[in-house]
mmCIF file of the N, C-alpha and C atoms, coordinates in Angstrom:
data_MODEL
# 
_entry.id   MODEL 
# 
loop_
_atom_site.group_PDB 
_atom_site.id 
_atom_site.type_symbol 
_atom_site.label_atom_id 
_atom_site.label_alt_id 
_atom_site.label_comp_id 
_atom_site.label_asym_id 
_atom_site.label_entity_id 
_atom_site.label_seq_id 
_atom_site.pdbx_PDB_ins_code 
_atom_site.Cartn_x 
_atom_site.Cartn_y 
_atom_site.Cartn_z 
_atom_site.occupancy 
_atom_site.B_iso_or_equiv 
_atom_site.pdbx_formal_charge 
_atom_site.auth_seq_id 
_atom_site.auth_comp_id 
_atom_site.auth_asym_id 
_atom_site.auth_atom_id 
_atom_site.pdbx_PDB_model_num 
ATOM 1   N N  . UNK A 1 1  ? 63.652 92.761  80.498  1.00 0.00 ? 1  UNK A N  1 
ATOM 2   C CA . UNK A 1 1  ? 62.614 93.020  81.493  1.00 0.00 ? 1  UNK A CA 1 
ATOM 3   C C  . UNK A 1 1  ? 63.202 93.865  82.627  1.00 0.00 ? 1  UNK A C  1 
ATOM 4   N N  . UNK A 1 2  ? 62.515 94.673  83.065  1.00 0.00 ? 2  UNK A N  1 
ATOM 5   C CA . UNK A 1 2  ? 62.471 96.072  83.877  1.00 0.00 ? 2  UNK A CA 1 
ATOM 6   C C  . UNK A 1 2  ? 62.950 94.710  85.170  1.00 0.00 ? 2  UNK A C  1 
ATOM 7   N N  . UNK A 1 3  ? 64.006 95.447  86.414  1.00 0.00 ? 3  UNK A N  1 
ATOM 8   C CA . UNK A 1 3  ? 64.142 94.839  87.644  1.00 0.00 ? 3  UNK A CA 1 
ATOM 9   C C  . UNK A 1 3  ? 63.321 95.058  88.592  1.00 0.00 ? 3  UNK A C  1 
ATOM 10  N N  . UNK A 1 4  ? 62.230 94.665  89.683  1.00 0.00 ? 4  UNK A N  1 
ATOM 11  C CA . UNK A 1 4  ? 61.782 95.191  90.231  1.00 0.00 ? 4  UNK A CA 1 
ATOM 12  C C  . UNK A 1 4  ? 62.167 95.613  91.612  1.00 0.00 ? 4  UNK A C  1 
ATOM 13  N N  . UNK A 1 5  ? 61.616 96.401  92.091  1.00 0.00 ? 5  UNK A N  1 
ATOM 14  C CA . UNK A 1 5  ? 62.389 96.931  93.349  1.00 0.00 ? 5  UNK A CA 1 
ATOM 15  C C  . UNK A 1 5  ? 60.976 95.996  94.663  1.00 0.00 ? 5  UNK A C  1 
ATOM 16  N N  . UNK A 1 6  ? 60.089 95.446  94.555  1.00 0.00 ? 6  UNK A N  1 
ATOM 17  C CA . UNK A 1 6  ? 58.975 95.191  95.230  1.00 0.00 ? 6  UNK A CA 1 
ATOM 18  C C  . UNK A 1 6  ? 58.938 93.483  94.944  1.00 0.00 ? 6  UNK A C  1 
ATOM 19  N N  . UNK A 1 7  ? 58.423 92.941  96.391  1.00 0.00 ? 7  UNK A N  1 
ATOM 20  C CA . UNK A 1 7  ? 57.818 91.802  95.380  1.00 0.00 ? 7  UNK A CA 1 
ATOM 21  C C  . UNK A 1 7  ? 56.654 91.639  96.212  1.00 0.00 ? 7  UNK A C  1 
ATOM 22  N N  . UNK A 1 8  ? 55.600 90.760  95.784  1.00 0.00 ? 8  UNK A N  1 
ATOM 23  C CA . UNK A 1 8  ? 54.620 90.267  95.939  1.00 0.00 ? 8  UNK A CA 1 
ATOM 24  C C  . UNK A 1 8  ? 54.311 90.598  97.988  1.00 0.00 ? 8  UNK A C  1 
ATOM 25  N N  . UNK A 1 9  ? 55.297 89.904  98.694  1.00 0.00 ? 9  UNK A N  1 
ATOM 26  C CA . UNK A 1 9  ? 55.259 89.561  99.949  1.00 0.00 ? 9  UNK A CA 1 
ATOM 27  C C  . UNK A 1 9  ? 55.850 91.194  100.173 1.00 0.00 ? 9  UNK A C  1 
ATOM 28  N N  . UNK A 1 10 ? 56.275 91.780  99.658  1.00 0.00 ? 10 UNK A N  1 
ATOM 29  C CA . UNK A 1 10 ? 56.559 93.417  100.617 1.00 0.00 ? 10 UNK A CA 1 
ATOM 30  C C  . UNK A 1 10 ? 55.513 94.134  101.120 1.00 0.00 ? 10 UNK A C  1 
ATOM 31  N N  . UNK A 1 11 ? 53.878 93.838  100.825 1.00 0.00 ? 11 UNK A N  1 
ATOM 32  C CA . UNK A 1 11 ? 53.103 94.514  100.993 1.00 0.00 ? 11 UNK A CA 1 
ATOM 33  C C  . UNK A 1 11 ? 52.755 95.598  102.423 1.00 0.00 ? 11 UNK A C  1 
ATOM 34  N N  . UNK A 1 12 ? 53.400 94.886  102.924 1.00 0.00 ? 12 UNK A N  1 
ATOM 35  C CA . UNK A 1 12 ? 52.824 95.319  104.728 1.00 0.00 ? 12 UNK A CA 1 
ATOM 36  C C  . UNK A 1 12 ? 54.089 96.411  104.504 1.00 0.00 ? 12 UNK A C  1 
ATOM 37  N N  . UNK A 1 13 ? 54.980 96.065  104.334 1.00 0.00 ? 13 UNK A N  1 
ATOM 38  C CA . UNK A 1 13 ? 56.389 97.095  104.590 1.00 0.00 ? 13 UNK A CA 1 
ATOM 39  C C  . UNK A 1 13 ? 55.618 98.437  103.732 1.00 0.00 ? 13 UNK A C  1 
ATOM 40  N N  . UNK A 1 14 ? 55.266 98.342  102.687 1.00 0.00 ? 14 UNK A N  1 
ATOM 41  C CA . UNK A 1 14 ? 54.934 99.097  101.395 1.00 0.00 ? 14 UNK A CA 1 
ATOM 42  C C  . UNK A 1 14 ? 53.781 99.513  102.064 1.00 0.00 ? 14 UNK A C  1 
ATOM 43  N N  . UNK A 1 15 ? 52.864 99.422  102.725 1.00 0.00 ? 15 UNK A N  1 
ATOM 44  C CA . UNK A 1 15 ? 51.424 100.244 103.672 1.00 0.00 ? 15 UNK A CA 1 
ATOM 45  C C  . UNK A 1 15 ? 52.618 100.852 104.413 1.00 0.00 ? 15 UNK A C  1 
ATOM 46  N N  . UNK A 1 16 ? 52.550 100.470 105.641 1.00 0.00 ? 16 UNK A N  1 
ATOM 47  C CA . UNK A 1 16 ? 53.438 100.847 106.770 1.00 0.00 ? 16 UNK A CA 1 
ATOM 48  C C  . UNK A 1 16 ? 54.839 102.532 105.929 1.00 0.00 ? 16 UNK A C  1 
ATOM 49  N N  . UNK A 1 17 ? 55.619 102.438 105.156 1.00 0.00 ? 17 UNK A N  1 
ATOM 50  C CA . UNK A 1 17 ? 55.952 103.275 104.417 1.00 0.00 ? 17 UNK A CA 1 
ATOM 51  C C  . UNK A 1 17 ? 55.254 104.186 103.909 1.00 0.00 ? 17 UNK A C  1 
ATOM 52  N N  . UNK A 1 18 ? 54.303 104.043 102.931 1.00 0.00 ? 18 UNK A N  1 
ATOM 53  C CA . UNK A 1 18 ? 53.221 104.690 102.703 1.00 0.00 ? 18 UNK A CA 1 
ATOM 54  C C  . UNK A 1 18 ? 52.435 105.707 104.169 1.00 0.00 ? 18 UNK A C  1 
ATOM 55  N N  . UNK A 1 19 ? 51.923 105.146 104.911 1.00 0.00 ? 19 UNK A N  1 
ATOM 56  C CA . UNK A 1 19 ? 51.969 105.790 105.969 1.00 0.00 ? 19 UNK A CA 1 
ATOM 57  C C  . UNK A 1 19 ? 52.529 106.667 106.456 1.00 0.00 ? 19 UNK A C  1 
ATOM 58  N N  . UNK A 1 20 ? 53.642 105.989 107.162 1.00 0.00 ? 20 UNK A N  1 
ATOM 59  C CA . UNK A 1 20 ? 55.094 107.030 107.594 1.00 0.00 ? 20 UNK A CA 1 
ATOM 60  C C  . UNK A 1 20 ? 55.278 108.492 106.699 1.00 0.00 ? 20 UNK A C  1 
ATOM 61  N N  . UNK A 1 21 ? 55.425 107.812 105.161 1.00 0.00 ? 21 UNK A N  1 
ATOM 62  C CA . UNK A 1 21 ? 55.977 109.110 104.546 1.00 0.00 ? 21 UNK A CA 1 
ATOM 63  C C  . UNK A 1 21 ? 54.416 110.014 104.264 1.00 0.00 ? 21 UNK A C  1 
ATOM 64  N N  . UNK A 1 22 ? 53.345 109.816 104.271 1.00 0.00 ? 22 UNK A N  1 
ATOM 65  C CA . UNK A 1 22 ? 51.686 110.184 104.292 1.00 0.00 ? 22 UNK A CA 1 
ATOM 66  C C  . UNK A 1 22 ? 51.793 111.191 105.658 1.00 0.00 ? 22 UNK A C  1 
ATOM 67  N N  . UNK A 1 23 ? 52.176 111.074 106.816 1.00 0.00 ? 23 UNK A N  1 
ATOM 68  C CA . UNK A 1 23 ? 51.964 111.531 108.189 1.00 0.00 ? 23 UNK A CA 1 
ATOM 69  C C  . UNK A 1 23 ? 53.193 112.339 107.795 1.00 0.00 ? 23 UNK A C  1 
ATOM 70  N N  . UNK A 1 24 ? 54.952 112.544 107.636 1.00 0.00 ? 24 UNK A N  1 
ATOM 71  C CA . UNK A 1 24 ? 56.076 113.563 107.400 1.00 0.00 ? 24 UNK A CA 1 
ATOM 72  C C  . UNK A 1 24 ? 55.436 114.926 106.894 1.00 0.00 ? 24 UNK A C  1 
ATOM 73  N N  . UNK A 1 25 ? 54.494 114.136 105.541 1.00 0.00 ? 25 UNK A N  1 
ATOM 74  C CA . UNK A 1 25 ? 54.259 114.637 104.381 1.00 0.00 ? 25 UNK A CA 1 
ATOM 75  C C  . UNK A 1 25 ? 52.975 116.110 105.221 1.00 0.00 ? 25 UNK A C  1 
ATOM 76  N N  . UNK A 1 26 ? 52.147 115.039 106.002 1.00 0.00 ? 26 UNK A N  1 
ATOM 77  C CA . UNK A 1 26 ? 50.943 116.258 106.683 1.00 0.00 ? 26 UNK A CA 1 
ATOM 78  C C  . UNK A 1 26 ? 51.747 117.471 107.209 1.00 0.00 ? 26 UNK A C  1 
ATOM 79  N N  . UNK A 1 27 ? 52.605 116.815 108.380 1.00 0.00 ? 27 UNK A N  1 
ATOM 80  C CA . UNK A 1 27 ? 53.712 117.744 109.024 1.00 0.00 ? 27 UNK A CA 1 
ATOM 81  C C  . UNK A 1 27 ? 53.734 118.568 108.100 1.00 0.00 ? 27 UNK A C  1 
ATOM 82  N N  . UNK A 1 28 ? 54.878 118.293 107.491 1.00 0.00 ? 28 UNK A N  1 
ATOM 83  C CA . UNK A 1 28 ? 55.624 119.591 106.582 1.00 0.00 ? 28 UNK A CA 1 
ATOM 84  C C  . UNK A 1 28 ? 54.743 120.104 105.941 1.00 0.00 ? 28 UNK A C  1 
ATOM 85  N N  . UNK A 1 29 ? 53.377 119.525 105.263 1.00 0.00 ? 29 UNK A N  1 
ATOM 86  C CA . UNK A 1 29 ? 52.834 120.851 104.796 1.00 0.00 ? 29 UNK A CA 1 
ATOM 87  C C  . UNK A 1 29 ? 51.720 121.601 105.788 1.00 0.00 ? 29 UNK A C  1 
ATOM 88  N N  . UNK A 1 30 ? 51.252 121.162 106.798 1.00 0.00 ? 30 UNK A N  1 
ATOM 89  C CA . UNK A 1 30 ? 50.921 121.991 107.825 1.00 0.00 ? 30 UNK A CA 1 
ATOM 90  C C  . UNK A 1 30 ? 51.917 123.055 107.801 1.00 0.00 ? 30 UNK A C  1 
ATOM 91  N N  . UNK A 1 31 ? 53.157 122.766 108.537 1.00 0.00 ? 31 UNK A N  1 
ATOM 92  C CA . UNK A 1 31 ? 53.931 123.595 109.374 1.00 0.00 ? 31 UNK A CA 1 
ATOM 93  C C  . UNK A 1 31 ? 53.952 124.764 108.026 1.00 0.00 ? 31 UNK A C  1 
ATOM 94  N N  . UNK A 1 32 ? 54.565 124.125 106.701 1.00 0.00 ? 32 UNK A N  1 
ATOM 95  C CA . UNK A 1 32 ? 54.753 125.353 105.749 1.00 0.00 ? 32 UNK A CA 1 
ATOM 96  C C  . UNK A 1 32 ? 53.474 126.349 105.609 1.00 0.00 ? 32 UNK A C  1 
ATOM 97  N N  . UNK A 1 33 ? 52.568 125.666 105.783 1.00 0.00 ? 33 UNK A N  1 
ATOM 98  C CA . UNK A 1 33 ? 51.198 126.801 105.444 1.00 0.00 ? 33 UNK A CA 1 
ATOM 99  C C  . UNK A 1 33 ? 51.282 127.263 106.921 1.00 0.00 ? 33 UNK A C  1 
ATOM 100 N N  . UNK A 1 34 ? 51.219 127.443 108.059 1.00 0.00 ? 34 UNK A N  1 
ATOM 101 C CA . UNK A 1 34 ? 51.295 127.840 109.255 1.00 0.00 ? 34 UNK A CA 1 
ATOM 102 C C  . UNK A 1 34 ? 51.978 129.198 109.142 1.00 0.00 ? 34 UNK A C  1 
ATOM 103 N N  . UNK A 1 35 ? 53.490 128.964 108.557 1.00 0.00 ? 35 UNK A N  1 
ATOM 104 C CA . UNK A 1 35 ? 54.695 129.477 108.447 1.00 0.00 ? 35 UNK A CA 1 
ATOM 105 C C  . UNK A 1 35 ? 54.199 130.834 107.521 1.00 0.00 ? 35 UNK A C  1 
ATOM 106 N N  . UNK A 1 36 ? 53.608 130.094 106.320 1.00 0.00 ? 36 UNK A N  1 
ATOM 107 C CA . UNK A 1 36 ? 53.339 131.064 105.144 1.00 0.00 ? 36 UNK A CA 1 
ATOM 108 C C  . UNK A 1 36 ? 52.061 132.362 105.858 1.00 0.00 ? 36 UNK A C  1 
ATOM 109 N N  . UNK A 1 37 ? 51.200 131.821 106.900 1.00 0.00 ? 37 UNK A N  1 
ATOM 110 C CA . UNK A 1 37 ? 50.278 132.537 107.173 1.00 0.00 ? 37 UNK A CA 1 
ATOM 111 C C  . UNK A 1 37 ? 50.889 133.509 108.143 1.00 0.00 ? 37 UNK A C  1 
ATOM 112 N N  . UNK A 1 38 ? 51.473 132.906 109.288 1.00 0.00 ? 38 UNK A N  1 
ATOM 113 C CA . UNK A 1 38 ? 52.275 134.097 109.990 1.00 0.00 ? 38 UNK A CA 1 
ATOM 114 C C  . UNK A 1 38 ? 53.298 135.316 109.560 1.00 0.00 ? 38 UNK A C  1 
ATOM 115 N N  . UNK A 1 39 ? 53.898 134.290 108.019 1.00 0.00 ? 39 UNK A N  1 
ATOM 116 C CA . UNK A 1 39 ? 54.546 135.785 107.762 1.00 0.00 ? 39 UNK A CA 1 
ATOM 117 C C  . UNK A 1 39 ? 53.761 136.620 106.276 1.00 0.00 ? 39 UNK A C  1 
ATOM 118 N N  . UNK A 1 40 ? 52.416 135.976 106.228 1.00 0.00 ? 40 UNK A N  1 
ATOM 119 C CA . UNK A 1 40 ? 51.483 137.490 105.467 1.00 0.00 ? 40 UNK A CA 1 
ATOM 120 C C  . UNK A 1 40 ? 51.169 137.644 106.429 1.00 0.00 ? 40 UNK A C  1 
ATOM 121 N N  . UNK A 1 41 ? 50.545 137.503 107.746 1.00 0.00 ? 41 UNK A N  1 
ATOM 122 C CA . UNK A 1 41 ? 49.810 137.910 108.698 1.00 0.00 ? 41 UNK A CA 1 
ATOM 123 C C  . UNK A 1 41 ? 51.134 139.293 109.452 1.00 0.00 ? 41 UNK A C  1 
ATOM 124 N N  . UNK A 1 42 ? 52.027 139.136 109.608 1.00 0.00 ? 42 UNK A N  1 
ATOM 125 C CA . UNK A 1 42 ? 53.480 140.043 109.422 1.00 0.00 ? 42 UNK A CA 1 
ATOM 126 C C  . UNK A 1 42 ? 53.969 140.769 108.771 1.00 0.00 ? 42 UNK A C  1 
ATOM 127 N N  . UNK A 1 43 ? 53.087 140.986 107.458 1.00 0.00 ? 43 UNK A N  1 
ATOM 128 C CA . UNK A 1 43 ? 53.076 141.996 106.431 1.00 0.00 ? 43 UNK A CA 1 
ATOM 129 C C  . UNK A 1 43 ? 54.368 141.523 105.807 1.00 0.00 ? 43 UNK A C  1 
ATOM 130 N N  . UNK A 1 44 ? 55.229 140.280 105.920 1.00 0.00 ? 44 UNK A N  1 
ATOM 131 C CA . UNK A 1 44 ? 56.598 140.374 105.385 1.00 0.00 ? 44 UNK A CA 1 
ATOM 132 C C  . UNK A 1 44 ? 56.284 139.316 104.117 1.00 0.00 ? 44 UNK A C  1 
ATOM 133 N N  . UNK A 1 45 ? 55.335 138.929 103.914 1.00 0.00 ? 45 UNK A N  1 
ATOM 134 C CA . UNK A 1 45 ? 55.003 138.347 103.082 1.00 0.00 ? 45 UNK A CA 1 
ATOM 135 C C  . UNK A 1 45 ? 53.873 138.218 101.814 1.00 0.00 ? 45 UNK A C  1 
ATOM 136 N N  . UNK A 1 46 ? 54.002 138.233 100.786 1.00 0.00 ? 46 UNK A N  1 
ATOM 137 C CA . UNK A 1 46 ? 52.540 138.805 100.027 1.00 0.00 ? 46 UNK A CA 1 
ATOM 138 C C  . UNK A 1 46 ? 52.123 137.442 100.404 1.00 0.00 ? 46 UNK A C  1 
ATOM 139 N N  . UNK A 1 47 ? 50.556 137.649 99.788  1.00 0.00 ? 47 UNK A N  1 
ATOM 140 C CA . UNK A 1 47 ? 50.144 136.385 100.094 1.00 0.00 ? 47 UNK A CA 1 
ATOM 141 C C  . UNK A 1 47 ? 49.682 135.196 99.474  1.00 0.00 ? 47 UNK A C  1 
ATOM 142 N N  . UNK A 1 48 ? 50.235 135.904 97.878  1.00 0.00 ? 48 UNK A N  1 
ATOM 143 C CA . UNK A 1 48 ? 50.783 134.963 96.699  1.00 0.00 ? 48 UNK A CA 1 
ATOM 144 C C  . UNK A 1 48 ? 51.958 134.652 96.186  1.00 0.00 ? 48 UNK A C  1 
ATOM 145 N N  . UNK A 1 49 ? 53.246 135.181 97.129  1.00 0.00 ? 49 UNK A N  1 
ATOM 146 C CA . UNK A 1 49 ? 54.327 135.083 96.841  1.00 0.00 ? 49 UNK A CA 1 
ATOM 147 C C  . UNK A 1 49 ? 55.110 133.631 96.834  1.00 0.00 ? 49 UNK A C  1 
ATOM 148 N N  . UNK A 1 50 ? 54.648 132.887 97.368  1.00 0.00 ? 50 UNK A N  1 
ATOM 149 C CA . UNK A 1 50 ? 55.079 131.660 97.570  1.00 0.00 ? 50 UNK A CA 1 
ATOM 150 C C  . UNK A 1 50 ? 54.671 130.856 95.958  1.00 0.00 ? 50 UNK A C  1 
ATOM 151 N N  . UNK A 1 51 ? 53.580 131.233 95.763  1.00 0.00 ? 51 UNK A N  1 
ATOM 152 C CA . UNK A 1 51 ? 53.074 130.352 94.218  1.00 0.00 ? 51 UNK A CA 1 
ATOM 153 C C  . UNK A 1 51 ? 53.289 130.850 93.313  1.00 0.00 ? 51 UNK A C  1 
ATOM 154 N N  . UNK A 1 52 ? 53.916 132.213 93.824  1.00 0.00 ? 52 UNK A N  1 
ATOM 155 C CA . UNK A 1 52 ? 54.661 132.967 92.600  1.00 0.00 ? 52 UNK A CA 1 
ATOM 156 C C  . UNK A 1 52 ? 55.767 132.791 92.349  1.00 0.00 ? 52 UNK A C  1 
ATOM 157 N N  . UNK A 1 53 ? 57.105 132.510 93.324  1.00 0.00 ? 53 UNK A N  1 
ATOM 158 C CA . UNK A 1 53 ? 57.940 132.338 93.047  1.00 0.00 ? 53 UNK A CA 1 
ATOM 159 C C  . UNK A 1 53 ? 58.802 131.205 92.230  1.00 0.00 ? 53 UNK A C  1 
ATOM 160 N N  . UNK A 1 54 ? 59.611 131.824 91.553  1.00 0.00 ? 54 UNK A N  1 
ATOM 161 C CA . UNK A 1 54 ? 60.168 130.820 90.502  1.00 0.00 ? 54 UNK A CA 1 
ATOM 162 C C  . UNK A 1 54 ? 61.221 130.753 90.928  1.00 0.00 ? 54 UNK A C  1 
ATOM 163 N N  . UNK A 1 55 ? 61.861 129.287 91.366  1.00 0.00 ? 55 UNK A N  1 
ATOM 164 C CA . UNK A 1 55 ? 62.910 129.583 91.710  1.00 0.00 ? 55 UNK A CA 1 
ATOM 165 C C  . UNK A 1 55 ? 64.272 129.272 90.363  1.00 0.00 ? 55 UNK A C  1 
ATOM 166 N N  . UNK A 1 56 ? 65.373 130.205 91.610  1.00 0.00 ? 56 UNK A N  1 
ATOM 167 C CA . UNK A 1 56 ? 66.808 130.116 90.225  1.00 0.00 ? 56 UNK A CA 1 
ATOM 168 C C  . UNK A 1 56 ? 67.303 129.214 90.165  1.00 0.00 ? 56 UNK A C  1 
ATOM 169 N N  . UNK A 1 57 ? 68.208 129.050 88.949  1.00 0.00 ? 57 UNK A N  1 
ATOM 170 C CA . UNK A 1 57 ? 69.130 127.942 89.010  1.00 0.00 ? 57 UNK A CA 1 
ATOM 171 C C  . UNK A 1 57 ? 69.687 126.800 89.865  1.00 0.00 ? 57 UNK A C  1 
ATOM 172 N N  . UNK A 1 58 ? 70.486 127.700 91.161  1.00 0.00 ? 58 UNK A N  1 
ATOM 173 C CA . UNK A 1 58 ? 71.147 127.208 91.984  1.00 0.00 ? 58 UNK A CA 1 
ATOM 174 C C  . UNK A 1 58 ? 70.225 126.766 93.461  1.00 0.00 ? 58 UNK A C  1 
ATOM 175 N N  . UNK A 1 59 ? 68.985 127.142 92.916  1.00 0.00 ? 59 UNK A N  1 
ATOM 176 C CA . UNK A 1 59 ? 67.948 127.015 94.067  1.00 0.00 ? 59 UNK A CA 1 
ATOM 177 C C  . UNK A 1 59 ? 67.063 125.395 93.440  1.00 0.00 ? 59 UNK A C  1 
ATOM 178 N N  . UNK A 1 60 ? 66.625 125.292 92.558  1.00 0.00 ? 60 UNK A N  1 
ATOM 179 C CA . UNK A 1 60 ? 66.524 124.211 91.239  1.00 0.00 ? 60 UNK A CA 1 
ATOM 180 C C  . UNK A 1 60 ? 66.828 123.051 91.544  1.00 0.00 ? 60 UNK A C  1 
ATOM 181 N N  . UNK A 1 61 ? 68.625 123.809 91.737  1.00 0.00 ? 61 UNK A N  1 
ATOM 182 C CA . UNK A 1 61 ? 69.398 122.272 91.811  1.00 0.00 ? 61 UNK A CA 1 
ATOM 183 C C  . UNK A 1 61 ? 69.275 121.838 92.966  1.00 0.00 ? 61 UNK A C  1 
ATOM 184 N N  . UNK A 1 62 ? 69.729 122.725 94.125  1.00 0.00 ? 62 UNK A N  1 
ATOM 185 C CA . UNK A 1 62 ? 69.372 122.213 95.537  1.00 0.00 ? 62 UNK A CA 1 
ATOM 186 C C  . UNK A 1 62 ? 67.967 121.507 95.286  1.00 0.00 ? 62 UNK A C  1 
ATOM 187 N N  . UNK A 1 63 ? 66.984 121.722 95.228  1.00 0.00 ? 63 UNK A N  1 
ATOM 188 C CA . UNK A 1 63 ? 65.490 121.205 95.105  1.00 0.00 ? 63 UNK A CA 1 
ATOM 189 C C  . UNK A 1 63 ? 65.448 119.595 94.778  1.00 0.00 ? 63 UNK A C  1 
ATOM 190 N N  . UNK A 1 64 ? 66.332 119.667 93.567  1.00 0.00 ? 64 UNK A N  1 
ATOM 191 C CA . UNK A 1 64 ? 66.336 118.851 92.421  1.00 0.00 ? 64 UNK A CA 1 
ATOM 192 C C  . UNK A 1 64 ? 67.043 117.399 93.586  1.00 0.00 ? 64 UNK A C  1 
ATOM 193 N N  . UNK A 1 65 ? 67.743 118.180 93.636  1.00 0.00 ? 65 UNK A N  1 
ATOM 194 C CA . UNK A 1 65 ? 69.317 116.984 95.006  1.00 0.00 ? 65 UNK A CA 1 
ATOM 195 C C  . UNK A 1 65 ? 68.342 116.494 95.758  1.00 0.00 ? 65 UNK A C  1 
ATOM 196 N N  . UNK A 1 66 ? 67.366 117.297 97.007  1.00 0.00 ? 66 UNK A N  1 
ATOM 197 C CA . UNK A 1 66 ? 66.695 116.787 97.881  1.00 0.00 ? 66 UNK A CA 1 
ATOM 198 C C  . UNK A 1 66 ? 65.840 116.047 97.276  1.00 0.00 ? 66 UNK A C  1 
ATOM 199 N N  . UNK A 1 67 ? 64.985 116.075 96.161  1.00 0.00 ? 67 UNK A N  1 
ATOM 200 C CA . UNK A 1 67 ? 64.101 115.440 95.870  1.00 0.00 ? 67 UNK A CA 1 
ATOM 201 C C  . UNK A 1 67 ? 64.863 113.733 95.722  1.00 0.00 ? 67 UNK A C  1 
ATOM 202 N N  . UNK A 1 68 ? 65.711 113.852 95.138  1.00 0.00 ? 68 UNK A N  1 
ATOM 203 C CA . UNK A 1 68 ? 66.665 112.714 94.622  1.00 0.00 ? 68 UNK A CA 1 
ATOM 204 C C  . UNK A 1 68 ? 67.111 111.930 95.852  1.00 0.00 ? 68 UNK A C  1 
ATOM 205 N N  . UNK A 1 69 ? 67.601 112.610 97.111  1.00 0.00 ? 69 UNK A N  1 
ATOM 206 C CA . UNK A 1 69 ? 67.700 111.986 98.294  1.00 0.00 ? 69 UNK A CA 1 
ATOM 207 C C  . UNK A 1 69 ? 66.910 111.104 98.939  1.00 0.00 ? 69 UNK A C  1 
ATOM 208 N N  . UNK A 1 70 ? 65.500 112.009 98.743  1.00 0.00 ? 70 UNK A N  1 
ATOM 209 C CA . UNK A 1 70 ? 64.245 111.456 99.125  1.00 0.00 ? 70 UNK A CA 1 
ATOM 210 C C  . UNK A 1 70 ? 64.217 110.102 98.593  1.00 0.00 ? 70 UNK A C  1 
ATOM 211 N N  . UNK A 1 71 ? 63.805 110.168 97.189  1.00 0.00 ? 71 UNK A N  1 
ATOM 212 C CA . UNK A 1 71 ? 63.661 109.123 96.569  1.00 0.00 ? 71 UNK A CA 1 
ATOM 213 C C  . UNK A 1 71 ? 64.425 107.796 97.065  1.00 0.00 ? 71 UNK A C  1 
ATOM 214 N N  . UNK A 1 72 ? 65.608 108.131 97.098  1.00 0.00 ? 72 UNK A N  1 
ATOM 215 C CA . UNK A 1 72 ? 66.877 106.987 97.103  1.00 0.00 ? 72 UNK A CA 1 
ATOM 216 C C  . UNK A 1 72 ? 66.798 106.680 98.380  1.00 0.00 ? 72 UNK A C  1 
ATOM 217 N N  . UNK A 1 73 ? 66.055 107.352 99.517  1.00 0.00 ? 73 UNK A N  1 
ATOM 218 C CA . UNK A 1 73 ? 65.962 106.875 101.011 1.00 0.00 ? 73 UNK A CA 1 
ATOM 219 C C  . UNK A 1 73 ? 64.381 106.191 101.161 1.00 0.00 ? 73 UNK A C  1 
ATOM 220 N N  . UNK A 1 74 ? 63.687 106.224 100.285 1.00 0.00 ? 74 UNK A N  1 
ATOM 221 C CA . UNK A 1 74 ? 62.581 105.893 100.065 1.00 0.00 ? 74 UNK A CA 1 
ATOM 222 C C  . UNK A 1 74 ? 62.423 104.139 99.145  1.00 0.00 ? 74 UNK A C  1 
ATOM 223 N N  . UNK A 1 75 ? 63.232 104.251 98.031  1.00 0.00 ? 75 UNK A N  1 
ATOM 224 C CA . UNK A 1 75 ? 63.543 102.899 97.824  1.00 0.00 ? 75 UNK A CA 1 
ATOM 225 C C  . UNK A 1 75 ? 64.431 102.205 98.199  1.00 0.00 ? 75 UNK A C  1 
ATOM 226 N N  . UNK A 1 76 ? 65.130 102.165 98.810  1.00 0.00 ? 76 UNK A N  1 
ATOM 227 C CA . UNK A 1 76 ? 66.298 101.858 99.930  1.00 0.00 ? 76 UNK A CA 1 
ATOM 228 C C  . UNK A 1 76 ? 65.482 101.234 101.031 1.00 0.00 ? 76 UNK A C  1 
ATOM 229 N N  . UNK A 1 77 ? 64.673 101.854 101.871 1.00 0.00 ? 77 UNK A N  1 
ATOM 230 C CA . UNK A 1 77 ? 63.841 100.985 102.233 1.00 0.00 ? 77 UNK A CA 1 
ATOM 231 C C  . UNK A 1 77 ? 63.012 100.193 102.228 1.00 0.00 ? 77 UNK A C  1 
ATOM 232 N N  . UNK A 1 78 ? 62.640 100.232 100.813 1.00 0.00 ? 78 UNK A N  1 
ATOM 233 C CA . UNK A 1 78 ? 61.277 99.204  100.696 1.00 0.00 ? 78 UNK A CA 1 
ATOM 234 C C  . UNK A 1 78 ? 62.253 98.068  100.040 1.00 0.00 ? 78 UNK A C  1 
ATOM 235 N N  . UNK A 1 79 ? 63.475 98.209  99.221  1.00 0.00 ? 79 UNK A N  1 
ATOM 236 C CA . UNK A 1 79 ? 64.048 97.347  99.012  1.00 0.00 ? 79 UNK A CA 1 
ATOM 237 C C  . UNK A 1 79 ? 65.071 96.172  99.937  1.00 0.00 ? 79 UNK A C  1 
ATOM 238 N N  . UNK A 1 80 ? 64.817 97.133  101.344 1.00 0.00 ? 80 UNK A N  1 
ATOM 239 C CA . UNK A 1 80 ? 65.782 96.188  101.903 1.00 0.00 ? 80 UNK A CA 1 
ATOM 240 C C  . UNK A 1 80 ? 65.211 94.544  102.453 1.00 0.00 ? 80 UNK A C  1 
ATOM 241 N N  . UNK A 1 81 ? 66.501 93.715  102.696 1.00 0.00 ? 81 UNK A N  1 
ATOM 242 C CA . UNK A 1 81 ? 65.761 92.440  102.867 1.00 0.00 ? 81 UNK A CA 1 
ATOM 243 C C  . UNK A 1 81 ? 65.561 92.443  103.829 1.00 0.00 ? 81 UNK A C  1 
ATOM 244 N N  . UNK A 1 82 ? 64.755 91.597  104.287 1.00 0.00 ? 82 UNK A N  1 
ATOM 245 C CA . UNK A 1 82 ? 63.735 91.065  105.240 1.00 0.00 ? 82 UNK A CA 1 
ATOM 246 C C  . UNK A 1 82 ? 64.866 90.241  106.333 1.00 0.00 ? 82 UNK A C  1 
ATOM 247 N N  . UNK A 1 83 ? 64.761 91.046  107.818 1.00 0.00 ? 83 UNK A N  1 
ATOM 248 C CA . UNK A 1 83 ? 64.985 90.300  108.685 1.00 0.00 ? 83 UNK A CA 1 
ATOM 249 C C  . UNK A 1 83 ? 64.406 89.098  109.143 1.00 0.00 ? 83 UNK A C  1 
# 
């Protein structure tokens, strides 16, 4: 049987988280579409270039790492015990 990382009584921590990372999450993609509009609005940017781009290898992996950080700072907290 699978370990679980949650139990029954985490619920409030598990909203409250949910939240937190829900509100980061608005941020950053506000600010990136903000970002993306000022620089087509700047001509330095097409204005499908962003959903076009594929990124390389070494760009991938960086991606790949942060995502993994995330994660591991994300269950890290919901797993920790209860003061």
């Amino acid at each position: 049987m699978a370990e679980s990382n949650l139990q029954a009584d985490d619920i409030d921590r598990l909203g409250q988280a949910l939240l937190t990372l829900t509100s980061e999450l608005w941020v950053t993609r506000d600010r990136v579409r903000i970002l993306e509009a000022a620089l087509v609005n700047a001509g330095v940017l097409a204005p499908d270039a962003v959903n076009q781009l594929q990124p390389d290898a070494a760009l991938q992996a960086e991606l790949n790492a942060e995502r993994a950080r995330l994660i591991d700072a994300l269950l890290t907290t919901l797993s920790r015990e209860k003061d």
